[in-house]
C-alpha positions in Angstrom: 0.0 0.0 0.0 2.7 2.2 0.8 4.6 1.5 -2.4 1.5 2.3 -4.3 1.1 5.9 -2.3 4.8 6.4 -3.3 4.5 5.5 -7.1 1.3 8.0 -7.0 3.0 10.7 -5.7 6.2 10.4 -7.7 4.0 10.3 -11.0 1.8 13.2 -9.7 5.6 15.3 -9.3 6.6 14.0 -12.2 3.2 15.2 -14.2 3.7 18.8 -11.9 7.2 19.0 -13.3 6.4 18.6 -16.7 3.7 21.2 -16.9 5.3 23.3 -15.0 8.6 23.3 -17.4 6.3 23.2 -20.2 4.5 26.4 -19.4 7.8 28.5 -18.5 8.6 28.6 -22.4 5.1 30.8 -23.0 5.2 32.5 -19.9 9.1 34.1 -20.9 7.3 34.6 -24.4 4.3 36.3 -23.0 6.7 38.6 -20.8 8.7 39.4 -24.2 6.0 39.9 -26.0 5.1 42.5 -23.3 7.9 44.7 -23.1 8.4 44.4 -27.2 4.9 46.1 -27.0 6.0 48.8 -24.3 9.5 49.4 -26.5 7.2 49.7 -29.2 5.1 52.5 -27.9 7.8 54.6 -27.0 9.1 54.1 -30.8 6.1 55.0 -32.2 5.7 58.0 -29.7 9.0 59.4 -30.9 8.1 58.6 -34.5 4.8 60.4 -34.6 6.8 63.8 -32.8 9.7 63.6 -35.4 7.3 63.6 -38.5 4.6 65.4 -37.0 5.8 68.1 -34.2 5.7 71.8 -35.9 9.7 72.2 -35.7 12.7 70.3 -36.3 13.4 67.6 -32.5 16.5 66.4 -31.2 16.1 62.4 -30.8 18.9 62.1 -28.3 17.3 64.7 -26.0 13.8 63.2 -26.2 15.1 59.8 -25.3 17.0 61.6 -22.0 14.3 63.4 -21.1 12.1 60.1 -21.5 14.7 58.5 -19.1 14.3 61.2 -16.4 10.4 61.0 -16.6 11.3 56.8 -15.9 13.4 58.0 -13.1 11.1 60.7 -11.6 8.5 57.9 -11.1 10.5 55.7 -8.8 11.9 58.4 -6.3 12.8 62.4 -5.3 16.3 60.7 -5.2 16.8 58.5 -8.3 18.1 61.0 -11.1 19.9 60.2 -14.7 23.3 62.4 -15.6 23.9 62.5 -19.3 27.7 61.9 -20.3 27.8 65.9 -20.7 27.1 66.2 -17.2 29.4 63.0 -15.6 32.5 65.2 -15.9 31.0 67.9 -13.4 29.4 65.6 -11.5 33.3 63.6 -11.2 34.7 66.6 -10.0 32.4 67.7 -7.4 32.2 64.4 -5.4 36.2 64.7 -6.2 36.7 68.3 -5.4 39.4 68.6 -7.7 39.2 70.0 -11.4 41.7 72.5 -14.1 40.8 76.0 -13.6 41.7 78.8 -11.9 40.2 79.3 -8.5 37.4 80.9 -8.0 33.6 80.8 -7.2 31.1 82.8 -9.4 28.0 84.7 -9.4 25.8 86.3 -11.9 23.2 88.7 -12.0 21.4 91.4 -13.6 24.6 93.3 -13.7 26.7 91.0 -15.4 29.1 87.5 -14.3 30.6 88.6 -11.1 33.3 86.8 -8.6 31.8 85.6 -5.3 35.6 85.0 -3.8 39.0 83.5 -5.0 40.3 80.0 -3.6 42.9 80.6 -1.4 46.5 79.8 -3.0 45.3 79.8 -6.7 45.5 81.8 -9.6 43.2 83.6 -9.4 44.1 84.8 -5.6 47.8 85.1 -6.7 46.6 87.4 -9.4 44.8 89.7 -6.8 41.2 88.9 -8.0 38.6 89.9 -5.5 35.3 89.5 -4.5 32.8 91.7 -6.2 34.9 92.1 -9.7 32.9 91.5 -12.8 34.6 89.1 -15.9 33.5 91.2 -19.0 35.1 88.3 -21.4 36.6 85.2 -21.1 39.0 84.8 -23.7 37.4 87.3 -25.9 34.0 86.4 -25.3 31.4 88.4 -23.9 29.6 87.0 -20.8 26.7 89.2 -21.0 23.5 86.4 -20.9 26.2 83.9 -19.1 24.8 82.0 -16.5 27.0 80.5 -13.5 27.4 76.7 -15.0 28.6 78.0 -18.5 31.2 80.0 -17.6 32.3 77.8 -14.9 33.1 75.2 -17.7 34.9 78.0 -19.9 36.9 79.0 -17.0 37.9 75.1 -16.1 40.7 73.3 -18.5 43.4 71.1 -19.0 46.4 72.1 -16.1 49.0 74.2 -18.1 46.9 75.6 -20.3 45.9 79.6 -20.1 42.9 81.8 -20.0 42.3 85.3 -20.7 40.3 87.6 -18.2 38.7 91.0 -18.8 38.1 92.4 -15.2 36.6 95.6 -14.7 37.7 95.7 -10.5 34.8 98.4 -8.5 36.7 101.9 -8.3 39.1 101.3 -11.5 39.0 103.7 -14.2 39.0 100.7 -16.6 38.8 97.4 -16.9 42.1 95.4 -17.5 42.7 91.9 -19.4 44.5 89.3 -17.0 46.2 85.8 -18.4 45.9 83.4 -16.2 47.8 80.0 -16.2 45.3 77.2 -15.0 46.2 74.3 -12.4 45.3 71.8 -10.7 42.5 73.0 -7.8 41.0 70.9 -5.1 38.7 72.6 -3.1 38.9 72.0 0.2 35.8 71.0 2.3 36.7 71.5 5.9 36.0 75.3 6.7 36.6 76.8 9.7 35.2 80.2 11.1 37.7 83.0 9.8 41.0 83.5 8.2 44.9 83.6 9.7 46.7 86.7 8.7 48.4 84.1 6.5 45.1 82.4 4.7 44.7 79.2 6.4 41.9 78.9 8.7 41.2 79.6 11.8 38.9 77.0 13.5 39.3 78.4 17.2 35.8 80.0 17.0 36.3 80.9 20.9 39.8 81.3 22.1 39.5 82.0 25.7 36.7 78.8 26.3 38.2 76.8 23.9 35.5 76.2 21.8 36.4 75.0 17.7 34.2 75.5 14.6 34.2 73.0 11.7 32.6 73.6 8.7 31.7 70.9 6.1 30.8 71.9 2.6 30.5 68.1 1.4 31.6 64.5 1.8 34.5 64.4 -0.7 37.3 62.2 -1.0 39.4 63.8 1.4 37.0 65.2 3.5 37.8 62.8 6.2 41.2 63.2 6.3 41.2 66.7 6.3 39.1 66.6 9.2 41.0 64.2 11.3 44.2 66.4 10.9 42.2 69.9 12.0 41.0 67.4 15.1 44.2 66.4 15.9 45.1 70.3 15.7 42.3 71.9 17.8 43.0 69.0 20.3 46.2 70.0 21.2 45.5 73.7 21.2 43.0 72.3 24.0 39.9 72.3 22.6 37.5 71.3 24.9 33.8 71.4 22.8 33.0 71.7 19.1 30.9 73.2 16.4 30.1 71.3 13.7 28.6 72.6 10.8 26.8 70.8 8.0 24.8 73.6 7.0 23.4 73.7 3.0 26.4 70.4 3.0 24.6 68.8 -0.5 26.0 65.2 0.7 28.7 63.1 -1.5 30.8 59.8 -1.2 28.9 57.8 0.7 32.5 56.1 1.9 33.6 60.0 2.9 30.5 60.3 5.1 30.9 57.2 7.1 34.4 57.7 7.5 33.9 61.0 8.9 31.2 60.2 11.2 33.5 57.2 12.9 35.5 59.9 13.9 32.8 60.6 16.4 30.9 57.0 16.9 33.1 55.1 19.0 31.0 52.0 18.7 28.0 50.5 17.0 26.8 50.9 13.6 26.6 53.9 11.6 24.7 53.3 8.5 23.6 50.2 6.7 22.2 49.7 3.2 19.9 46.9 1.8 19.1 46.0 -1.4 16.0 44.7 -3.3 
């Protein structure tokens, strides 16, 4: 009897088997035939714009803007960068980039320095905050907005770049040459500057108390920051300020390494997938 139960059950998985094995062929060609359809709409979506939309359409820009709309759906976080864009984006988590050292501004009154980087060449050159760039290399800025002329400023190390600066109180403006380098952009801040440009990050002498300012989680970021630690420390810092303020994030790594400088124990962060 029991040899009987046996044989029935091995013929009903065997018979289960079979049709189950035999169905995954059209379920895989049901699923194809699925997104062939879906594929196909978005063709023939782009299709009918091309030949039909009033004025001339770029393909390539569609089809990003089509993968953004893809992206927008899932979350406020999930965004795509175009290969244009994956330079800039490099740089900033990086903090490094060819230029020549300062941040920008712009207006109604023109393309204007917000500050020079300390040690560049634009600091060396005596650029100051408030001066307006009239050209860039012979080119106007007027209409210029902030991320345009950031990438005409940037450029290979070595290579040079022509400035028209009219400077508030000069008669005229004046045409500097600078040589661009190698700039990375530090992102540990403190509160004001030493007579000699380094930072001060004593915010309070007398109770000890230091001021750290991060502008983002880059790849040095923690290093930097252990080293001003180690410095406040033996000046005999005894509490401290740390500010994250309009910090946009960054390496993921940077910010966990940073934060173990404060966490003795336990678990910062974890991350799980699907």
């Amino acid at each position: 009897m029991i040899r009987s139960c046996c044989r029935l059950l091995l013929v009903a998985f065997l018979f289960w088997s079979s049709s189950a094995f035999a169905h995954q062929p059209e379920t895989l060609e049901k699923s194809k035939k699925s997104d062939y359809e879906l594929y196909k709409m978005l063709i023939d979506a782009l299709d009918q714009i091309e030949r039909n939309y009033i004025t001339e359409v770029d393909r390539r820009r569609l089809i990003e803007s089509a993968i953004r709309g893809v992206l927008g759906e899932l979350d406020p976080h999930s965004s795509y960068v175009a290969d244009d864009e994956l330079r800039d984006l490099r740089e900033g988590i990086s903090s490094e980039f060819g230029g020549i050292g300062v941040r920008l501004d712009a207006d109604a009154d023109g393309l204007k320095i917000l500050s020079p980087i300390h040690g560049t060449p634009a600091y060396r050159a005596g650029l100051a905050a408030g001066d307006s760039i009239l050209e860039i290399d012979g080119r106007s800025t007027e209409g210029l907005g902030v991320d345009e002329a950031a990438k005409q400023l940037k450029g290979s190390e070595g290579s040079k770049v022509a400035l028209t600066v009219f400077h508030p109180g000069d008669g005229a403006a004046k045409i500097i040459v600078l040589i661009r380098e190698n700039i990375r952009v530090k992102t540990v801040l403190g509160d004001s500057r030493k007579p000699d440009g380094t930072w001060n990050f004593m915010l309070d002498s007398k109770r000890k108390i230091g001021y750290v300012r991060l502008t983002a989680f880059s790849r040095d970021t923690a290093a930097e920051l252990r080293q001003t630690l180690a410095e406040m420390k033996s000046e005999g810092m005894r509490a401290l300020i740390l500010d994250l303020r309009f910090n946009p994030g960054g390496l993921l790594a940077a910010a966990i390494e940073t934060a173990d400088l404060f966490v003795a124990e336990g678990r910062i962060v974890s991350a799980k997938g699907r």
